[in-house]
LOTI-910036 format. One record per residue (C-alpha): residue number from 0; chain; x, z, y. Coordinates in steps of 0.5 Angstrom, whole numbers, plus 500, padded with zeros to 3 digits. Layout:
# residues N
[NUM 'A' [X Z Y]]
...
//
This chain:
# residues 313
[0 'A' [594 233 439]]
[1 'A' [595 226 437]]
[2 'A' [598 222 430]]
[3 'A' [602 219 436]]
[4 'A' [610 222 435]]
[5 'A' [616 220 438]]
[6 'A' [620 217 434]]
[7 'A' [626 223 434]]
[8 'A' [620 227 432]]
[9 'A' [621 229 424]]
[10 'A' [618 227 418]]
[11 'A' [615 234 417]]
[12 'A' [607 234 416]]
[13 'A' [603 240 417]]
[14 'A' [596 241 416]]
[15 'A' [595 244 423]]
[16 'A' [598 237 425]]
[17 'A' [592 234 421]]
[18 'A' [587 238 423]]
[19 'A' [589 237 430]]
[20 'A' [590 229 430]]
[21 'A' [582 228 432]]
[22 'A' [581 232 436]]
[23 'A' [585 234 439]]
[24 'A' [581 230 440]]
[25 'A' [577 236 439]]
[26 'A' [580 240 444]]
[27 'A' [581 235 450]]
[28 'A' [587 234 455]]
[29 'A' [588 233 461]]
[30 'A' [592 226 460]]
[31 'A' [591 220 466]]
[32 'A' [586 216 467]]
[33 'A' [586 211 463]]
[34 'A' [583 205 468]]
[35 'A' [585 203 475]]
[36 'A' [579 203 478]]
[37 'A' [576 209 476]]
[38 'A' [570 206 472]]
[39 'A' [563 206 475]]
[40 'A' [558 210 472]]
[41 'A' [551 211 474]]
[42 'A' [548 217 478]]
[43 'A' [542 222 478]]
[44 'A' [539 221 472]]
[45 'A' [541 222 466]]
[46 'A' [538 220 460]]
[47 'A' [540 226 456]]
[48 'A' [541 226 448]]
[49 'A' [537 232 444]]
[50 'A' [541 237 442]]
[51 'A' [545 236 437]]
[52 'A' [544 242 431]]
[53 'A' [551 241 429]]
[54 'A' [559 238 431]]
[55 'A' [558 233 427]]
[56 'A' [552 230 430]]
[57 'A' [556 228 436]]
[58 'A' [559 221 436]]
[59 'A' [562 219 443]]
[60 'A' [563 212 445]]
[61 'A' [571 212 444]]
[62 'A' [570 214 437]]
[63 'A' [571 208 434]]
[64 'A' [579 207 437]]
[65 'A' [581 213 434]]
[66 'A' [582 214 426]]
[67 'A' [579 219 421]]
[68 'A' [582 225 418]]
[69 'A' [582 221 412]]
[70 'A' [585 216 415]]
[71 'A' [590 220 419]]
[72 'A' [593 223 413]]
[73 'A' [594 216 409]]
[74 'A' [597 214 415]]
[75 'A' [603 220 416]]
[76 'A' [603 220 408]]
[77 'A' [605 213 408]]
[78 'A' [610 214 413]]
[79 'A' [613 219 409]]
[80 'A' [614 215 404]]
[81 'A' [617 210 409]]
[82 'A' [621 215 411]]
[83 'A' [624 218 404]]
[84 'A' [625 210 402]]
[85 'A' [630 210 408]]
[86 'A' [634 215 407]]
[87 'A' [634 215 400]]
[88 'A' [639 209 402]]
[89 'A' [643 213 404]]
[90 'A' [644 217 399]]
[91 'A' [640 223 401]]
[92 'A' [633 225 397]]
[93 'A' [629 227 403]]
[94 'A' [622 228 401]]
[95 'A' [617 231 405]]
[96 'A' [610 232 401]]
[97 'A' [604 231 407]]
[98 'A' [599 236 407]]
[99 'A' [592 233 407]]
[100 'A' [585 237 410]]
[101 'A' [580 238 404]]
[102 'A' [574 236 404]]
[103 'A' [575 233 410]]
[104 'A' [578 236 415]]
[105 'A' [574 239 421]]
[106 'A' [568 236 425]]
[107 'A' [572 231 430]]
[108 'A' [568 235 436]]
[109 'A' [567 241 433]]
[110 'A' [570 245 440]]
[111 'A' [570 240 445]]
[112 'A' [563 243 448]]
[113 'A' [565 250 445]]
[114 'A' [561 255 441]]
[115 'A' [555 252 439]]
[116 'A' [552 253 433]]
[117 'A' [550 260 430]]
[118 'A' [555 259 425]]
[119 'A' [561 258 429]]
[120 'A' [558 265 433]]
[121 'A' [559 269 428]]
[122 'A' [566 269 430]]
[123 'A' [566 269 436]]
[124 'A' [570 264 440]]
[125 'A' [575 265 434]]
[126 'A' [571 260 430]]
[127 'A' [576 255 431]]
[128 'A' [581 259 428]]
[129 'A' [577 262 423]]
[130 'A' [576 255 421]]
[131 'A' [584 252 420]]
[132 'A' [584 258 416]]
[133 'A' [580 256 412]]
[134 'A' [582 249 411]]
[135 'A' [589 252 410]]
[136 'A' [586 255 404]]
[137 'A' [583 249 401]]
[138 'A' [589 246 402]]
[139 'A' [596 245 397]]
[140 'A' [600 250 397]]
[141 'A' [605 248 401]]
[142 'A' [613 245 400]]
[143 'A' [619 248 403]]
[144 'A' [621 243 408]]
[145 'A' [628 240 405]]
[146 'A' [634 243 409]]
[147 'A' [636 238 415]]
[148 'A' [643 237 414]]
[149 'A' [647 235 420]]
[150 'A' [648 226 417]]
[151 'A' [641 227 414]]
[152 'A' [639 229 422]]
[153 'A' [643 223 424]]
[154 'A' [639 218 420]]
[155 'A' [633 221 421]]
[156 'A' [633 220 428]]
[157 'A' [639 214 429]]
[158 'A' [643 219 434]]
[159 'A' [649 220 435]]
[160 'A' [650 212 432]]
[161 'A' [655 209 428]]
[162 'A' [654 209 420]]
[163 'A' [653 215 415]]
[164 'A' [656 213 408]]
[165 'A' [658 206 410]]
[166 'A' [651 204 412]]
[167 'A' [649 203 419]]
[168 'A' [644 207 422]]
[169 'A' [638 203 425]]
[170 'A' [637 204 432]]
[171 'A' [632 210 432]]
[172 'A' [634 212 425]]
[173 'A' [629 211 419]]
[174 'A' [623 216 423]]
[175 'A' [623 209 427]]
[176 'A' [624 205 422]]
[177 'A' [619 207 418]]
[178 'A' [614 207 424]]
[179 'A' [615 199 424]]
[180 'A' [614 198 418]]
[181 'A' [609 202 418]]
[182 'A' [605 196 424]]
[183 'A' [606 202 430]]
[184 'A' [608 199 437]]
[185 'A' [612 202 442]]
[186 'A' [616 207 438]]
[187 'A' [609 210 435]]
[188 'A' [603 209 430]]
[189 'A' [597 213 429]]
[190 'A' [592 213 435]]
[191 'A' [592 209 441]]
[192 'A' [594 212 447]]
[193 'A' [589 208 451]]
[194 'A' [584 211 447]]
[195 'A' [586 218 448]]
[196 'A' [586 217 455]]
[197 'A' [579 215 456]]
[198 'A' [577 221 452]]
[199 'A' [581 226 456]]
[200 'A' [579 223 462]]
[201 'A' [572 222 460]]
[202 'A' [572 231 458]]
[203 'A' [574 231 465]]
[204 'A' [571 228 469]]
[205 'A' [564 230 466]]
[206 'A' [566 237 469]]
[207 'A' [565 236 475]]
[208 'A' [560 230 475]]
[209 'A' [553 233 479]]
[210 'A' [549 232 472]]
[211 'A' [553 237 468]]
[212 'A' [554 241 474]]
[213 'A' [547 242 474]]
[214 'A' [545 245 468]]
[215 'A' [552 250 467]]
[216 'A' [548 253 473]]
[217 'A' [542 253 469]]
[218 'A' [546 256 462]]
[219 'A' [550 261 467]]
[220 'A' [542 263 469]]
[221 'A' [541 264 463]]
[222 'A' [548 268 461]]
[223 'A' [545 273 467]]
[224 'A' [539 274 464]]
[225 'A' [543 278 459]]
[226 'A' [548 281 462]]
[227 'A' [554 275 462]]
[228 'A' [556 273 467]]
[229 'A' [560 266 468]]
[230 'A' [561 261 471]]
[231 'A' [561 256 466]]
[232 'A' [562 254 458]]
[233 'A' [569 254 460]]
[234 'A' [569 261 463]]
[235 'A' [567 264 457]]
[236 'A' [571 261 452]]
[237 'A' [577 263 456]]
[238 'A' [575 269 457]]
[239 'A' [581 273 457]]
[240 'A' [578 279 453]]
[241 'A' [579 275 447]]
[242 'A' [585 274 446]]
[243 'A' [587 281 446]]
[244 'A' [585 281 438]]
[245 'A' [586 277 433]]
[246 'A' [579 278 430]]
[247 'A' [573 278 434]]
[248 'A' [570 284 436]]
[249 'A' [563 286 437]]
[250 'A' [562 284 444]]
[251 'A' [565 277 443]]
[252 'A' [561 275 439]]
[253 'A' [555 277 441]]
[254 'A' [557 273 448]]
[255 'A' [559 268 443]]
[256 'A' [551 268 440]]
[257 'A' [548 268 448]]
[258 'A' [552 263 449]]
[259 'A' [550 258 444]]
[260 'A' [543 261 445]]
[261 'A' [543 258 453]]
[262 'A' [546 253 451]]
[263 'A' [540 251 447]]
[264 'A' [535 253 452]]
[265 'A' [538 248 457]]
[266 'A' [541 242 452]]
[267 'A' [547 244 456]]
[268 'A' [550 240 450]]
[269 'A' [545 234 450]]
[270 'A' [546 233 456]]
[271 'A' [554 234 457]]
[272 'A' [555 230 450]]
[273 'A' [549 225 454]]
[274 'A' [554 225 461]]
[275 'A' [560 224 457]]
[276 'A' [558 218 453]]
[277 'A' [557 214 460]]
[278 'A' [565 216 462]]
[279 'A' [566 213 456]]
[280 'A' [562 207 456]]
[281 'A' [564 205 462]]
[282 'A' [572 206 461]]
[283 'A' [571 201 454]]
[284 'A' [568 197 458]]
[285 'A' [573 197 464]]
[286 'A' [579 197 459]]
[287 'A' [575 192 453]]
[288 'A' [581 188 451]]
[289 'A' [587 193 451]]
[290 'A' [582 197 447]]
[291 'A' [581 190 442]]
[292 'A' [589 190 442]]
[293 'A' [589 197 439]]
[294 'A' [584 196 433]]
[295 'A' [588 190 431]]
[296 'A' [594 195 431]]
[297 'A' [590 201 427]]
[298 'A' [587 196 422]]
[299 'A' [595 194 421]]
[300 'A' [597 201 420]]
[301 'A' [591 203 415]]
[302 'A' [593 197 411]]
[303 'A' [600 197 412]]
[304 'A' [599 204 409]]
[305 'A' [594 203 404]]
[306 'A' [597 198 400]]
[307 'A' [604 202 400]]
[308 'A' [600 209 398]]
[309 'A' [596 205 393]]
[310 'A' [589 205 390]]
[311 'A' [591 213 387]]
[312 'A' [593 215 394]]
//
């Protein structure tokens, strides 16, 4: 999930939506290409990277076009703000306070490879949600959202038009309004899409790259050699064994421990990581200026948004 909204979306913020923001960029999607020709990477070898020891070790090239989740949190703070401004307006006292990650959120990659360190084994493939609880219990107590009545839903979101108490209504309602403002384009702010784009698709193109379906063989080897059989990371993760209990069981989670345990052996995610990185790479190349564009618009929303917020924010 992205920071990206359309502008019909309500000013209501979530600690899952912030948790989300990245990485959902944590979890890739299956988004279009972001390149028109695919970009070219280069075959057999691959200089792999070591085995990274934990999420945070995993920078891939994209980063940089995609905000924090400091940064995210600033940007739906200061467009809530926005948002309430407007409505005030119109003689609605809307406030919506926004939910920030402590601590700073999770890692940006911290399931993109799945299970990978010892730590997130020991809950099994349920380590995510272990996690967003976790980060849910760190955070504010959370706000009961105010009641949206049928004029204040009006305003928000610009539909049905006309005026609402003597004020004309802007095209899109103060969601678009405050997105404007705020230094988003085309109706949205927060990550850019071709960054998005380029991360998915780099996700998965590199499943099906020869290098990376070179060592899923070599892990599900080693799964074999204690009993599991899959095919690939993915297979087990998705194992449908595991969502039939909203805690790990036993069995999860000493798959869960093999599964990191191969993953080391084979430098599944080294060399996975490694693969990725080339799609990546290349597509920034491919796509350079609209990705330069796209910077430009991300440091106008974060200053946009940081003079608004202020120094105590």
């Amino acid at each position: 999930m992205s920071l990206r909204r359309d502008l019909a979306a309500p000013a209501v913020v979530a600690l899952s939506l912030l948790a989300a923001v990245t990485g959902c960029a944590r979890a890739a999607g299956s988004h279009a290409a972001a390149g028109d020709p695919k970009p070219v990477v280069t075959p057999l070898p691959v200089t792999a990277t070591a085995t990274p020891s934990r999420p945070a070790d995993i920078v891939l090239p994209i980063a940089p076009y995609l905000f924090s989740d400091a940064q995210s949190s600033q940007l739906v703070a200061a467009h809530s703000e926005l948002v309430a401004a407007c409505m005030r307006r119109y003689g609605f006292g809307y406030s919506v306070a926004s939910a920030t990650a402590p601590n700073g959120g999770l890692p940006v990659n911290e399931s993109r490879y799945g299970v990978m360190t010892p730590e997130q084994a020991r809950y099994g493939y349920h380590f995510m949600a272990v996690e967003m609880r976790r980060q849910r219990a760190g955070a504010a107590p959370a706000q009961n959202p105010p009641k949206i009545t049928p004029a204040m839903a009006a305003v928000l979101s610009g539909t049905p038009g006309g005026s609402v108490n003597g004020h004309s209504v802007p095209s899109g309602g103060c969601n678009a309004e405050a997105t404007v403002k705020l230094g988003g384009r085309n109706g949205r702010y927060g990550n850019p899409d071709i960054a998005e784009s380029i991360q998915a698709d780099s996700f998965t193109r590199s499943q099906s790259d020869a290098r990376v379906l070179t060592v899923f063989a070599a892990w599900s080897a080693c799964m074999r050699t204690g009993g599991y059989h899959y095919k690939d990371p993915n297979a087990a993760t998705n194992d449908p064994r595991w969502s039939a209990s909203p805690d790990p069981t036993a069995t999860e989670i000493a798959t869960a421990t093999a599964d990191v345990a191969c993953k080391r052996r084979t430098n599944l995610v080294g060399v996975w990581s490694s693969v990725e990185s080339g799609y990546q790479g290349a597509a920034i190349k491919l796509n350079a200026e609209a990705l330069r564009q796209a910077q430009a618009t991300m440091r106008r929303e974060l200053s946009t948004a940081a003079t608004l917020l202020g120094p105590s924010k």
